[in-house]
PDB file with one MODEL, atoms N, CA, C and O in Angstrom:
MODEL        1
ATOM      1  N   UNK A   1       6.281  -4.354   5.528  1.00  0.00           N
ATOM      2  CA  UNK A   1       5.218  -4.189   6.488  1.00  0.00           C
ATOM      3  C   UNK A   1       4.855  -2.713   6.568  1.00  0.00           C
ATOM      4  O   UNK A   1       5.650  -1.779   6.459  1.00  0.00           O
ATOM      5  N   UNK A   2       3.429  -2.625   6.791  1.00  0.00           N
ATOM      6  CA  UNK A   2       3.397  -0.895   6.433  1.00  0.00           C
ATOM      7  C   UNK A   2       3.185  -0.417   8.105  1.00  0.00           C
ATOM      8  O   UNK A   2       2.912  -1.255   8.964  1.00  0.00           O
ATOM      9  N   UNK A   3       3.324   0.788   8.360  1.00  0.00           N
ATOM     10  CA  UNK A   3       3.222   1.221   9.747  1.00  0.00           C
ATOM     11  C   UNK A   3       1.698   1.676   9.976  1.00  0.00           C
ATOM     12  O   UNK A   3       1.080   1.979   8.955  1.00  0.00           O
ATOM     13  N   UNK A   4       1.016   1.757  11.228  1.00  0.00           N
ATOM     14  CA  UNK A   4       0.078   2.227  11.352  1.00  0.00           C
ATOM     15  C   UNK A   4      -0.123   4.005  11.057  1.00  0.00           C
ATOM     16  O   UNK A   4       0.384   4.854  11.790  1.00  0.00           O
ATOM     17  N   UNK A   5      -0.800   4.257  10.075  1.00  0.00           N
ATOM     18  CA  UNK A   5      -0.485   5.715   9.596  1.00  0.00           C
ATOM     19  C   UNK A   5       0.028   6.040   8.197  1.00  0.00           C
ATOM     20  O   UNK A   5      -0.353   6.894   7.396  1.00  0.00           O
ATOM     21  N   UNK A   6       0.673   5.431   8.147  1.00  0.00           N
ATOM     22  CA  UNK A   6       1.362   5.311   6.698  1.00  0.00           C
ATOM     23  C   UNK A   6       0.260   5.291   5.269  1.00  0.00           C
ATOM     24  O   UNK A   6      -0.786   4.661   5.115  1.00  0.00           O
ATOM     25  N   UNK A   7       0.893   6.141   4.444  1.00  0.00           N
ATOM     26  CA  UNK A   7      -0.180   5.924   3.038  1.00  0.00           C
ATOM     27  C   UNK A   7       0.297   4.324   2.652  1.00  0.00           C
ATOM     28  O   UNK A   7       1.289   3.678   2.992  1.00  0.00           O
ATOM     29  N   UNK A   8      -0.934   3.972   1.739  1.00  0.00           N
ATOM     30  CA  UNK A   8      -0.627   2.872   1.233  1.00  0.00           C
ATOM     31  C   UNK A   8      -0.257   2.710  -0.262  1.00  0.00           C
ATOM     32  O   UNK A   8      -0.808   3.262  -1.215  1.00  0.00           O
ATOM     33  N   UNK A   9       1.065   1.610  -0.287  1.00  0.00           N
ATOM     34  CA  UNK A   9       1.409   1.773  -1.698  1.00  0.00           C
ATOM     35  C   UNK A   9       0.574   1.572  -2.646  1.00  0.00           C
ATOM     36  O   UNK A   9      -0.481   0.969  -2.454  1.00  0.00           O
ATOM     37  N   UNK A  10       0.950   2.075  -3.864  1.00  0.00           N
ATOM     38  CA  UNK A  10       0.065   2.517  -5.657  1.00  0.00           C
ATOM     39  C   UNK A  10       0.220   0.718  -5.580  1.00  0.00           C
ATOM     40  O   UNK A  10       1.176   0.061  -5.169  1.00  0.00           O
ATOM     41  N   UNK A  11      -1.359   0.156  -6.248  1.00  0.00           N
ATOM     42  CA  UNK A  11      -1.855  -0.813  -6.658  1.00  0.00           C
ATOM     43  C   UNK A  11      -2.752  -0.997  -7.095  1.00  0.00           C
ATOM     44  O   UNK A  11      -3.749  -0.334  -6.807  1.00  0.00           O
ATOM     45  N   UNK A  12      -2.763  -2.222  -8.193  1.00  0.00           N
ATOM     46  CA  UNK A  12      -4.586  -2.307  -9.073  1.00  0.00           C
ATOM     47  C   UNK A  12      -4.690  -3.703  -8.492  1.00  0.00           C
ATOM     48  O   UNK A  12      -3.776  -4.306  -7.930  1.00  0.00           O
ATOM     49  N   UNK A  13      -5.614  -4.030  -8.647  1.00  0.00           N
ATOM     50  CA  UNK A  13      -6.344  -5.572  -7.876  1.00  0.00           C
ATOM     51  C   UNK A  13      -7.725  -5.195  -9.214  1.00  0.00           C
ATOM     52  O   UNK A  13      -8.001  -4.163  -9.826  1.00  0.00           O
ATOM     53  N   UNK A  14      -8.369  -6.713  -9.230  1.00  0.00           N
ATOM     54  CA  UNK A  14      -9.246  -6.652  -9.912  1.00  0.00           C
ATOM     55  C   UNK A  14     -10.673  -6.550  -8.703  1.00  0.00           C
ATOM     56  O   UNK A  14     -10.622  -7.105  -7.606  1.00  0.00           O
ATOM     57  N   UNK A  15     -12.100  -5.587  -9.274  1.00  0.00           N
ATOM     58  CA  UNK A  15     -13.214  -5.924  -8.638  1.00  0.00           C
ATOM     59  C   UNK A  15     -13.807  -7.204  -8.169  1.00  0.00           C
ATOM     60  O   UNK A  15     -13.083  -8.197  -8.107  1.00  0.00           O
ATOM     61  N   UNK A  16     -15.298  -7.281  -7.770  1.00  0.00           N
ATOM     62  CA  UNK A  16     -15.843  -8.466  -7.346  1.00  0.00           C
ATOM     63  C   UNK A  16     -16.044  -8.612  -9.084  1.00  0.00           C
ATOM     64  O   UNK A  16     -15.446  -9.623  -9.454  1.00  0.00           O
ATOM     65  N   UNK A  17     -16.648  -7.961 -10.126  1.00  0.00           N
ATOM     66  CA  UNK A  17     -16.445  -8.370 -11.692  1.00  0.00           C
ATOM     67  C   UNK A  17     -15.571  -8.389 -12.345  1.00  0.00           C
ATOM     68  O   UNK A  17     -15.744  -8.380 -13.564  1.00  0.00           O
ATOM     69  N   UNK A  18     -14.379  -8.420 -11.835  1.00  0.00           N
ATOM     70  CA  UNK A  18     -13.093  -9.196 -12.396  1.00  0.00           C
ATOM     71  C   UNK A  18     -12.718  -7.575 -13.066  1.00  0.00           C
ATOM     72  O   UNK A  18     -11.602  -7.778 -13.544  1.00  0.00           O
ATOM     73  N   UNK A  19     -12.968  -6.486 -13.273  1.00  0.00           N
ATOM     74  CA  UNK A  19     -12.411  -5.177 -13.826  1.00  0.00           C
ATOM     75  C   UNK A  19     -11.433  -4.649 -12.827  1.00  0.00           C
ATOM     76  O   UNK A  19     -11.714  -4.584 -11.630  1.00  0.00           O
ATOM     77  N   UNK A  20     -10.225  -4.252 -13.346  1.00  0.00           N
ATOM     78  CA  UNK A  20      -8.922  -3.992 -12.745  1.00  0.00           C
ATOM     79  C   UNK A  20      -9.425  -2.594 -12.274  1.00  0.00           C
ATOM     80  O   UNK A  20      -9.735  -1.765 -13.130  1.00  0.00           O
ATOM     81  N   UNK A  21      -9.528  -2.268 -10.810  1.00  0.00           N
ATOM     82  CA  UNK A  21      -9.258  -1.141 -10.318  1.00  0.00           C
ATOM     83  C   UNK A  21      -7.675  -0.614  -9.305  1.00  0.00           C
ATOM     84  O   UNK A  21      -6.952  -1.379  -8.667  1.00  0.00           O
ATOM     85  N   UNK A  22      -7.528   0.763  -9.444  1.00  0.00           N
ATOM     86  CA  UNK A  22      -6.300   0.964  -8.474  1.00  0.00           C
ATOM     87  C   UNK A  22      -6.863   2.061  -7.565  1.00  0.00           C
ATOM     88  O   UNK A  22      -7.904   2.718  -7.547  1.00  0.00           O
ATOM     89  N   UNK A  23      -5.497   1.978  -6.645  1.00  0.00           N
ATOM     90  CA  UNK A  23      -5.703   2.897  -5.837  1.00  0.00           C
ATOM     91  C   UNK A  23      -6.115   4.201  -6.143  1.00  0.00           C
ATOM     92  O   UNK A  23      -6.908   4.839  -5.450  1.00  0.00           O
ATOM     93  N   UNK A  24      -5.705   4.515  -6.942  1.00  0.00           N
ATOM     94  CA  UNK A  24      -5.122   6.047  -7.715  1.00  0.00           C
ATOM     95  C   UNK A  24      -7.030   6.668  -8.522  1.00  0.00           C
ATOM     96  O   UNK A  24      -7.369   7.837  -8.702  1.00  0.00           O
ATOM     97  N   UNK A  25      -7.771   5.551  -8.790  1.00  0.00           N
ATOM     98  CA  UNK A  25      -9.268   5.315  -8.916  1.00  0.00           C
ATOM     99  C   UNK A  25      -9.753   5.627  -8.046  1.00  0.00           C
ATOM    100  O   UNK A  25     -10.858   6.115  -8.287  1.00  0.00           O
ATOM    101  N   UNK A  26      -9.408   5.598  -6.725  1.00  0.00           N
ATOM    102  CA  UNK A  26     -10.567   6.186  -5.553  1.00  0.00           C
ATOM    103  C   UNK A  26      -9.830   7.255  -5.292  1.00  0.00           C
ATOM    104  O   UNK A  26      -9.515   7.083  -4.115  1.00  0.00           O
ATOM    105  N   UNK A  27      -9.354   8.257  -5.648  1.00  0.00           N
ATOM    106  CA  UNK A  27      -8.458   9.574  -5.157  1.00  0.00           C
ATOM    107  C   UNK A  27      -9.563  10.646  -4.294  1.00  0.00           C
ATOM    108  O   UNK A  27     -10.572  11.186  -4.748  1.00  0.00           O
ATOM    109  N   UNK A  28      -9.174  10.710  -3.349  1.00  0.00           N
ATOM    110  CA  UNK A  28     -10.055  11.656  -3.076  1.00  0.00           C
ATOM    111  C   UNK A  28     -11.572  11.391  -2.319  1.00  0.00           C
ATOM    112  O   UNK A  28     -12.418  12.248  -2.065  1.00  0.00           O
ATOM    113  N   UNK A  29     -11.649   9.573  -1.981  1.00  0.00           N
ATOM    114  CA  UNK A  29     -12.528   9.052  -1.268  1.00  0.00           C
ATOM    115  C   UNK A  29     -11.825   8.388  -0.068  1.00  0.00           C
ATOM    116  O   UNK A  29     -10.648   8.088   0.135  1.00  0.00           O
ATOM    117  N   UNK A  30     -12.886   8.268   0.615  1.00  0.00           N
ATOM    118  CA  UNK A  30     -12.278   7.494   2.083  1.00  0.00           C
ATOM    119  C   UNK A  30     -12.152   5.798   1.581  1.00  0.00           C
ATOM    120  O   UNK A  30     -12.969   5.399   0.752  1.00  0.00           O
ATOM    121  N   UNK A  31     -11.446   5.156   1.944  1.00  0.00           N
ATOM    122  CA  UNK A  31     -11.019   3.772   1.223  1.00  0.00           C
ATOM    123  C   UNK A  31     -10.830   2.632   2.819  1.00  0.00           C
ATOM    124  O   UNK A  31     -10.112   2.770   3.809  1.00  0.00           O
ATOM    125  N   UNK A  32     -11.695   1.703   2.493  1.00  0.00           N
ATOM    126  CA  UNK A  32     -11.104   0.545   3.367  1.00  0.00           C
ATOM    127  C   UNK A  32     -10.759  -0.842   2.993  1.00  0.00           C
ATOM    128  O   UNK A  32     -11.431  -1.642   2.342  1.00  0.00           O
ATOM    129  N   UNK A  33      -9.843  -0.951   3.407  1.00  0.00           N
ATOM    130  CA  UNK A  33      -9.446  -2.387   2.522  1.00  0.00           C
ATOM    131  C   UNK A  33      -9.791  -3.252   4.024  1.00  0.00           C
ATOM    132  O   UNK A  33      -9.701  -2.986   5.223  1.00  0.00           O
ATOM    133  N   UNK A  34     -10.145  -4.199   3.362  1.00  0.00           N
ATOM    134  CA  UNK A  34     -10.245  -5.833   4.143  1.00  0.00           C
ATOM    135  C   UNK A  34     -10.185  -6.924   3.266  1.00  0.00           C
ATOM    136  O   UNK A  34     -10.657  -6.971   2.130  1.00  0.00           O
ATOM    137  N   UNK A  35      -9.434  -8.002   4.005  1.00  0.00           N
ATOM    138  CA  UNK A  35      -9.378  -9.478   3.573  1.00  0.00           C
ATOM    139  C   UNK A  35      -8.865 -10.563   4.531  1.00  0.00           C
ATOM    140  O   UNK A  35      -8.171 -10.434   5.539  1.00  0.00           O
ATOM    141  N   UNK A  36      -9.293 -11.477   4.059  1.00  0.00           N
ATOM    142  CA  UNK A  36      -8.618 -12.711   4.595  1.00  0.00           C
ATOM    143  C   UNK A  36      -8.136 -13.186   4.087  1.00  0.00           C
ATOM    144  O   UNK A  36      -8.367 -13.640   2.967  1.00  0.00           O
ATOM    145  N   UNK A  37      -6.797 -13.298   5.084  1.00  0.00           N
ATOM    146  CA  UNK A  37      -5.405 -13.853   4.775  1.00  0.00           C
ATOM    147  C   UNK A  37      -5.564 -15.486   4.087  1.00  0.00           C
ATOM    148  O   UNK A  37      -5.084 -15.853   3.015  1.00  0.00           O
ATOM    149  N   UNK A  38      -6.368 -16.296   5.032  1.00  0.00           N
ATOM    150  CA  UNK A  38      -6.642 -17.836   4.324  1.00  0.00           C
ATOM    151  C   UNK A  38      -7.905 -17.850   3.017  1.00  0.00           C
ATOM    152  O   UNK A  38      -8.262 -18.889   2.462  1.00  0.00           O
ATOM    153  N   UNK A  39      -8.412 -16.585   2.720  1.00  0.00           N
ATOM    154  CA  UNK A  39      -9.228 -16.913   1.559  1.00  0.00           C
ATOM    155  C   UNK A  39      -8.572 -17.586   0.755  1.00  0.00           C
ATOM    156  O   UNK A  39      -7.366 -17.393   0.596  1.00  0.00           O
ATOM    157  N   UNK A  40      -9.416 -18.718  -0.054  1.00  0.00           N
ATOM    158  CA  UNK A  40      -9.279 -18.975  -1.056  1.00  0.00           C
ATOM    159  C   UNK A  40      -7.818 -19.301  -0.916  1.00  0.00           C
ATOM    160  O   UNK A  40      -6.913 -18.619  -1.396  1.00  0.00           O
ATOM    161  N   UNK A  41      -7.640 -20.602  -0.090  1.00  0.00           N
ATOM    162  CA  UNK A  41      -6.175 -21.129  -0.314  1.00  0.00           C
ATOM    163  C   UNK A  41      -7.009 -22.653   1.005  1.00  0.00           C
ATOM    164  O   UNK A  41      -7.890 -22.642   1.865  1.00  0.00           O
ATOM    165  N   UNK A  42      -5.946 -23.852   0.357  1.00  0.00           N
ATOM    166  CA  UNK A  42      -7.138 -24.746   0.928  1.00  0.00           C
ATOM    167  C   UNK A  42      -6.344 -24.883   2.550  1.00  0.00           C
ATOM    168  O   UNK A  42      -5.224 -24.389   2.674  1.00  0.00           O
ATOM    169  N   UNK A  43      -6.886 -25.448   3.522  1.00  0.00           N
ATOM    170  CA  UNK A  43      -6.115 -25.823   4.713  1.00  0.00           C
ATOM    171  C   UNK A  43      -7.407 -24.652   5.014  1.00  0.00           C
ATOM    172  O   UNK A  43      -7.597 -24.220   6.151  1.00  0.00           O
TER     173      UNK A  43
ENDMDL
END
């Protein structure tokens, strides 16, 4: 669980066009991550 404040750990995830980006790719920009937890899982 990460703390409020805390950097966030080194990771690649793919774009909305399926191209693998990482963290380490936005260096030096302001970054916001969002998602939903039930995307794309059925229930």
């Amino acid at each position: 669980m990460l703390e409020i404040g805390s950097e966030a750990p080194k990771f690649s995830a793919p774009d909305q066009n399926g191209n693998m980006l990482s963290l380490e790719d936005l260096l030096g920009s302001w970054v916001l991550f969002w998602w939903y937890t039930k995307a794309s899982t059925p229930g």
